[in-house]
C-alpha positions as CSV (number, residue, x, y, z in Angstrom):
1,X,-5.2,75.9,16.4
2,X,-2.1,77.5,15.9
3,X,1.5,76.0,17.3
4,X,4.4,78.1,16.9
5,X,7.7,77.0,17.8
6,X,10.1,80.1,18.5
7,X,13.4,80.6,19.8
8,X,13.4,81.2,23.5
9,X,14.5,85.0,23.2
10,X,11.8,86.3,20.7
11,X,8.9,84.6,22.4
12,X,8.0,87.1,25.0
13,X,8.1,89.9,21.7
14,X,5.3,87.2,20.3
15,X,3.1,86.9,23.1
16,X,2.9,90.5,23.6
17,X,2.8,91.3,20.4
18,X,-0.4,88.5,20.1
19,X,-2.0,90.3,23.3
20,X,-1.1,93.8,22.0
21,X,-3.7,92.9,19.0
22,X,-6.4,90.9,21.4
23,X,-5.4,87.1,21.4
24,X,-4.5,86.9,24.9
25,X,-5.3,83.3,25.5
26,X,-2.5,80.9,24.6
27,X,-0.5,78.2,26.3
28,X,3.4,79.0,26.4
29,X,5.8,76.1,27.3
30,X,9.2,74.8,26.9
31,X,10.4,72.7,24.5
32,X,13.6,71.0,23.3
33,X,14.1,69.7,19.4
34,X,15.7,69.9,16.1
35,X,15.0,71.7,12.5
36,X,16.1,70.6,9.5
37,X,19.8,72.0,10.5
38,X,20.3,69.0,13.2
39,X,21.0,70.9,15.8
40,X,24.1,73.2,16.4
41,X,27.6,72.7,16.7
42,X,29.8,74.8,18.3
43,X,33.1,74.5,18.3
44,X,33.9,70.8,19.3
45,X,30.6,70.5,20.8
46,X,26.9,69.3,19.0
47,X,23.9,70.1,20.6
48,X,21.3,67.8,19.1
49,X,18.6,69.0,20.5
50,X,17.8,72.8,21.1
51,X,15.7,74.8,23.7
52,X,12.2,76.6,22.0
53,X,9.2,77.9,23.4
54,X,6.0,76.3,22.2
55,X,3.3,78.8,22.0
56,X,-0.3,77.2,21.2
57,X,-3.4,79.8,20.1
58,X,-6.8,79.0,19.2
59,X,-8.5,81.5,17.1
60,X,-11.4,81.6,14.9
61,X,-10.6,80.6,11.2
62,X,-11.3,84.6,10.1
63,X,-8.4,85.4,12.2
64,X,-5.5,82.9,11.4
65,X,-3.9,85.6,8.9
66,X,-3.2,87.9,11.2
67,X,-2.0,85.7,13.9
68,X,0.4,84.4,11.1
69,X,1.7,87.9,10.8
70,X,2.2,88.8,14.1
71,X,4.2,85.3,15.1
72,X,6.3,85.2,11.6
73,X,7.2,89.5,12.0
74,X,7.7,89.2,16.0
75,X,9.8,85.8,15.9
76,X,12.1,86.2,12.3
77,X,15.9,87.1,13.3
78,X,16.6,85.8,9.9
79,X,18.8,83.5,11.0
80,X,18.7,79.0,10.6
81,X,16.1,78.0,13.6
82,X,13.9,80.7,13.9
83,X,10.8,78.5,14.5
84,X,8.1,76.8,12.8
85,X,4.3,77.3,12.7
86,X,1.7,74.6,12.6
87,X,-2.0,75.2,11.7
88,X,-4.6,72.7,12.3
89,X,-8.6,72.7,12.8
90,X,-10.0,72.7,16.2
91,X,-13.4,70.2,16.1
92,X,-14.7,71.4,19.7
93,X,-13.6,73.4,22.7
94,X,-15.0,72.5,26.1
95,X,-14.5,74.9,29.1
96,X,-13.7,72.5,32.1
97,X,-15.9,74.9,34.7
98,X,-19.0,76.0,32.8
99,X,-18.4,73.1,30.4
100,X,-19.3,75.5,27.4
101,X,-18.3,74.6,23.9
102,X,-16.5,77.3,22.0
103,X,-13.3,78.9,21.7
């Protein structure tokens, strides 16, 4: 399972870029948080907690690498708070109307 968190204006450029290479299924959703920068302060104002899109992808392990690739080259402005990408093993995948196993 991949988790990406993205800033809110490159995320559509991720998830098209993700179906542009096959891996259409993911679940896209709002988020609010804070990096390592603590949120933003502009002018006299602090915003603690900033808006993100979570995008979550399963994938088979063989394809992690280029999932990586796609999310770090479609989401990178180069700029503090460009996102963060999780990685973590999926142990089973049940669909809820055929309850199949697999991803």
């Amino acid at each position: 399972m991949i988790r990406a968190i993205v800033r809110p204006e490159t995320a559509d450029a991720v998830t098209d870029g993700l179906a542009d290479s096959g891996f259409y299924s993911m679940t896209k959703m709002p988020v609010f948080g804070r990096g390592k920068q603590k949120g933003l302060t502009v002018g006299n104002t602090h915003y603690d907690e900033l808006p993100k899109i979570l995008i979550i992808v399963v994938v088979e392990d063989s394809s992690v690498d280029e999932v990586l690739k796609i999310i770090q080259f479609k989401a990178y402005t180069g700029s503090e708070g460009d996102g963060k990408i999780f990685i973590s093993p999926v142990e089973k995948a049940i669909t809820v109307r055929t309850g199949a196993s697999g991803i």
